[in-house]
Structures are given as C-alpha cells and as structure tokens.
C-alpha positions in Angstrom: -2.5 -4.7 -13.0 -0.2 -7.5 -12.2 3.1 -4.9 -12.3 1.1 -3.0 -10.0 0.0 -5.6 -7.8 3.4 -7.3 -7.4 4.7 -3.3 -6.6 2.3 -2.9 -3.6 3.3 -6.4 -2.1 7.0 -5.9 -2.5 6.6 -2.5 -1.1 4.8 -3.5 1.7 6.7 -6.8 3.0 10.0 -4.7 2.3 8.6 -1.9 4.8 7.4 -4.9 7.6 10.9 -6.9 7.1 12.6 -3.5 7.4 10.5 -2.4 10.2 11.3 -5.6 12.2 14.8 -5.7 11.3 15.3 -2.4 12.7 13.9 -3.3 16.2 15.6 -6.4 16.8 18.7 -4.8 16.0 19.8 -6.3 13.3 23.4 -5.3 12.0 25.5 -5.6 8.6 28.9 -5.6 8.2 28.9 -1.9 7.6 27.5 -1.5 11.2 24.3 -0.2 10.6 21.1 -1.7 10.3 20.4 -4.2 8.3 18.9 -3.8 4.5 16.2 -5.7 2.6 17.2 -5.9 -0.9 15.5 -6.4 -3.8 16.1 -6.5 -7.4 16.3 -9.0 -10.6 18.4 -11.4 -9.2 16.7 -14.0 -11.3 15.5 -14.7 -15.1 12.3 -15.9 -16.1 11.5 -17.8 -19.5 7.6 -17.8 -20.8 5.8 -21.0 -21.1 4.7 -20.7 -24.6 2.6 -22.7 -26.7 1.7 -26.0 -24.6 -0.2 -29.0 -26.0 -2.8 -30.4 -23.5 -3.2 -34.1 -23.1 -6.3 -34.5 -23.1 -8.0 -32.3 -25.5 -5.9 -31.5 -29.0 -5.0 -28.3 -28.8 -2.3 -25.8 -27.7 -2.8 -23.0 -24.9 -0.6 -19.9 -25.4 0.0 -19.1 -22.1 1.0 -15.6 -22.9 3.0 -13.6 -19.7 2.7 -16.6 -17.2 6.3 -18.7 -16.9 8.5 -20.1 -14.9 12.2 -19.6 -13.4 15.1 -20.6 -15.2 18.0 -19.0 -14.0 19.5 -17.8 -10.2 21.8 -15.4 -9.9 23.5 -16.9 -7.2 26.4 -14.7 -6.6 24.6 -11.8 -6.3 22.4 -12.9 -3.9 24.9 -14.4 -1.9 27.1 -10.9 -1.8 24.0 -9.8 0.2 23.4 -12.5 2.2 27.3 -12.5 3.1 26.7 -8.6 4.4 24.0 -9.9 6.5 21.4 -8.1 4.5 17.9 -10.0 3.4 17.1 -10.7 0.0 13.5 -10.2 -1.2 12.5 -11.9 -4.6 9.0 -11.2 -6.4 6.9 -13.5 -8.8 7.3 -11.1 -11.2 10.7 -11.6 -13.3 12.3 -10.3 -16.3 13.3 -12.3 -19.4 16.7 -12.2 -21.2 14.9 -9.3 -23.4 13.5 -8.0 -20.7 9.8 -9.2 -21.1 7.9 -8.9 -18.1 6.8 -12.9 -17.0 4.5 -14.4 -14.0 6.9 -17.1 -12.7 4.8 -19.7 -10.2 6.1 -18.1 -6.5 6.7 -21.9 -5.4 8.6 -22.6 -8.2 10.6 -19.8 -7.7 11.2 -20.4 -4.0 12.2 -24.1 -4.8 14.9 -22.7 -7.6 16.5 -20.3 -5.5 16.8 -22.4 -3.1 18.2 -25.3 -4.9 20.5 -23.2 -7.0 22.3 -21.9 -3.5 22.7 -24.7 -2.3 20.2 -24.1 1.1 19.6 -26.2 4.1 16.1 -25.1 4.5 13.4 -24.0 2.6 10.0 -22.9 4.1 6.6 -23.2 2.7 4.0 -20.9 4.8 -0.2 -22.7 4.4 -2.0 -20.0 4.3 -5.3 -22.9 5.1 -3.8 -24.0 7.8 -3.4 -27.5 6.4 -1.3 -29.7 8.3 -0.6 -33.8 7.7 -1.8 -36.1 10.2 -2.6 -40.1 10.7 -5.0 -41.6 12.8 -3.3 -43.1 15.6 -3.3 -40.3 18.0 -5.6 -40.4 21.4 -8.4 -37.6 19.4 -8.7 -39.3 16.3 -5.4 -37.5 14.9 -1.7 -37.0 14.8 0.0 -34.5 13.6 3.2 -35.9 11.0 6.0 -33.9 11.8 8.6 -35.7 9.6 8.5 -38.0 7.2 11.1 -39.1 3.7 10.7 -37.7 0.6 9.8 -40.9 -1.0 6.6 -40.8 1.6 5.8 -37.5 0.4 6.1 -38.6 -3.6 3.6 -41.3 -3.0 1.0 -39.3 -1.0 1.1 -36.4 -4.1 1.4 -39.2 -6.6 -1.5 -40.7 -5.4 -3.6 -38.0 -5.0 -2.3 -37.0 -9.0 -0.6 -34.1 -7.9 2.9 -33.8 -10.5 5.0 -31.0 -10.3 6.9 -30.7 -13.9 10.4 -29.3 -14.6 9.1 -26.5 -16.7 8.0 -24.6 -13.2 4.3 -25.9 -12.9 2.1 -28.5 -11.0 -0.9 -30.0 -12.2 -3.6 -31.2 -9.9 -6.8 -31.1 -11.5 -7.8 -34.5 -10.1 -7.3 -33.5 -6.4 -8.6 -29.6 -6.8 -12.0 -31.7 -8.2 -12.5 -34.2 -5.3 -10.6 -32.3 -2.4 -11.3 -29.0 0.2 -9.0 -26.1 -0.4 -7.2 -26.9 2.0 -6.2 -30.3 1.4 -5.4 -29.2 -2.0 -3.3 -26.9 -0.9 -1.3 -29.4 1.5 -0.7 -31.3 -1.5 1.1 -28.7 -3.6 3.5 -27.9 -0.7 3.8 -31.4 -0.2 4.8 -31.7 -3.4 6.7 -28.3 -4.7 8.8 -29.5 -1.2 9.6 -32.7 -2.4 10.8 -31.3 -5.9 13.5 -28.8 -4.0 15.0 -31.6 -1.4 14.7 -33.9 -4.9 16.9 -31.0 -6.4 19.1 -30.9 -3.7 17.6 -28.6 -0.9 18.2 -30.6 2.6 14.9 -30.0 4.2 11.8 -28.5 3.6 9.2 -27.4 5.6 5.5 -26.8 5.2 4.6 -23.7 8.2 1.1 -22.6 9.5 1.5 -19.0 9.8 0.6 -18.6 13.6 2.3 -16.9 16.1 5.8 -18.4 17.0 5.0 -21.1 14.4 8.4 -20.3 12.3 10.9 -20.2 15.4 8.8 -23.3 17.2 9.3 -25.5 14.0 13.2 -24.3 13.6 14.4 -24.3 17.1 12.2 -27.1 18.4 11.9 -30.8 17.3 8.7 -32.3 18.8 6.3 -29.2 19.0 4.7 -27.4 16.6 2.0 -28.5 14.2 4.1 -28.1 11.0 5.5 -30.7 8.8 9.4 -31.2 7.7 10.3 -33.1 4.6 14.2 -34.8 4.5 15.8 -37.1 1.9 15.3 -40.7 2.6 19.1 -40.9 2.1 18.8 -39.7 5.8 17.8 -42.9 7.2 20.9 -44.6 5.8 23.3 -42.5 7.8 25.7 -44.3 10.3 25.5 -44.6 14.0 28.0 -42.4 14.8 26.6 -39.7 13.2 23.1 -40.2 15.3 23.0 -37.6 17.6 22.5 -39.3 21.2 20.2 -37.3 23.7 21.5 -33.9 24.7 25.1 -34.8 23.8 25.5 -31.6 21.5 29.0 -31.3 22.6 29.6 -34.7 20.4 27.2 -33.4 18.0 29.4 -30.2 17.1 32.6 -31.2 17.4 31.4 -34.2 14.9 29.9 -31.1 12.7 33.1 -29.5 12.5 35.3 -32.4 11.8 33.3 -33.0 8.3 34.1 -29.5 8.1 30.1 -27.8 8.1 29.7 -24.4 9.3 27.8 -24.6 12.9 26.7 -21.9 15.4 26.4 -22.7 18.9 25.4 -20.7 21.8 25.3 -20.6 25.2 
C-alpha cells in the first residue's frame, strides 16, 4: 500500500512539474525542455528497536526510518543541466530494504547536505506566526533568528532528534492542528539552518504565495527563519535602500554567485 501510494504521488507531481515546465519554457543545456528526474538519490537507514522514556519498553518500528545519506553529486549533475530533481519518502536501504523516511527530515538533509540557501516548508493548515501588536489584534512575523524559533518549539516541547524524528506529544495534546503543525515546521526549519541551510521558510500554499515570499520582503503572510549569526554582520555589508548596485558588486567581491536582472 505505501509503495503504491508513494507511486501515484510521484507520478502525479512529476506529470504537474513536467506540465508547467513545459509551458513556461523551460530549457536544459541540451536545448530542450526541461526534465524532472527522479530516482534513489538518497539512502535510508530503519529506526529499529527504540526504548521509550516513559514506559519500559522497546517499540520496533519496523519499515518507518529516517535519511542518512545524500547523494549529492548526482543530484547536482541534474541540477547543473537545469533539470528538477524530485525525491520521494520512500527510500531504499544499503540492502535495498524498502523504508518510510519522515518527508521533513528528508527535505532538511538534502538540503543541508548541498549546501542550499533556501529551504521551503509548504502548511498545508494555513498556520502562520503572529504577535499581538498589530492594529486587528495580530501581526503576522515574517522573520525572526533561529534562537527565537528554538525557544518557541522548546517551549511548547516540540524536539526534533538527530535520528530523523520529532516528538511533540505535549503540544499535539493541548494545541489545534494547526498550531501543531506550525510548530514542526518551526522546528524541522530550525534543525536545517542549525545544520547549515541559510534560510528557511514556512509557505501557505496560496496563489502567488511562493514567488511573493521569494521575490518580496515585506508582503506575504509566510514566515522566514535565518541564523542569528545574521545580526552580527558588519555595516558595510547592510544593504542600504535600493542601492543594489552596491549590493552586487559587494556579492561578487566575496566571490557568491548572483543573478541580476533588468
């Protein structure tokens, strides 16, 4: 059931990404359209036998485990043709056992393990972060440190663990769905920018949400996630309004890889 399950939704987001690659024109370096590949570009490892806390006993949890390897330089040959990689939760151990890896888990690994600038978390609740100091009773947060982010999950006794799972029985008892659901992004974010990813973003999946929340930095109800290593930076390398002409040649001095257009 789960092989077939995983099948169907692979088939079907490779035929939509296809679909829209296609008619926005997308190219590869062969020049012709654009591919979505996918294949085991990653191995999986099963849980095992794990002792609960609480109660003395051991839980075998069977097919269910978690990522522990990327295979970086295969994925990165495809990105480099300008072709999309697709990844299921459904890997393949070094024996070739069939395991359930935890999809934000996997998400977080890959993108740790290449090294990404940006990883994105879609709510599928619609659950966004706010305070209370806005005019209607609420604000939304659109950016705040990681350390912010550890204390909210850590509060709430939300841990994610190395091993590729989260526990938050505490929160899933007292909380809605949704803010339950906030609270694991919020906190599978903060383990990739803690492992090295550079921002992380938790998306509502409306229309024009994704491009609003890359391309724009006031709009958008979504919330971004940065190291707090961020706020130490020097003044020079604050970007003053609309001076992007600073900004990139700053950018290409440290030698980063920027596009720029117009």
């Amino acid at each position: 059931l789960l092989e077939e399950s995983a099948g169907y939704l692979r088939t079907e987001v490779e035929r939509k990404l296809n679909r829209c690659v296609k008619m926005q024109g997308g190219v590869s370096l062969h020049g012709v359209a654009g591919f979505v590949v996918s294949g085991n570009f990653y191995t999986a490892q099963k849980f095992g036998l794990v002792q609960g806390k609480e109660i003395d006993c051991e839980q075998d949890f069977e097919f269910a485990g978690f990522t522990s390897s990327v295979s970086t330089n295969a994925i990165r040959k495809v990105l480099n043709n300008n072709d999309i990689v697709l990844l299921t939760t459904v890997g393949t151990t070094r024996l070739g056992d069939l395991v359930n890896v935890n999809g934000y888990h996997l998400a977080a690994a890959t993108a740790s393990a290449l090294d990404a600038y940006k990883l994105v978390y879609f709510a599928n609740e619609g659950s966004v972060l706010c305070d209370r100091d806005g005019k209607d009773g609420r604000k939304v947060i659109q950016e705040l440190p990681l350390s912010f982010a550890q204390a909210i999950t850590r509060y709430y006794g939300v841990d994610v663990h190395r091993a590729g799972f989260a526990t938050f029985e505490d929160a899933r008892l007292k909380l809605d769905p949704r803010s339950v659901e906030l609270l694991l992004h919020l906190a599978w974010a903060s383990w990739a920018v803690e492992e090295g990813v550079t921002r992380a973003h938790i998306v509502n999946p409306t229309d024009g949400a994704l491009l609003e929340e890359l391309f724009t930095s006031k709009n958008g109800a979504n919330t971004c996630l940065y190291h707090d290593r961020e706020l130490e930076q020097n003044e020079e390398d604050i970007l003053e309004a609309h001076d992007w002409d600073s900004f990139f040649e700053s950018a290409v001095r440290k030698g980063q890889r920027v596009a720029k257009f117009g």
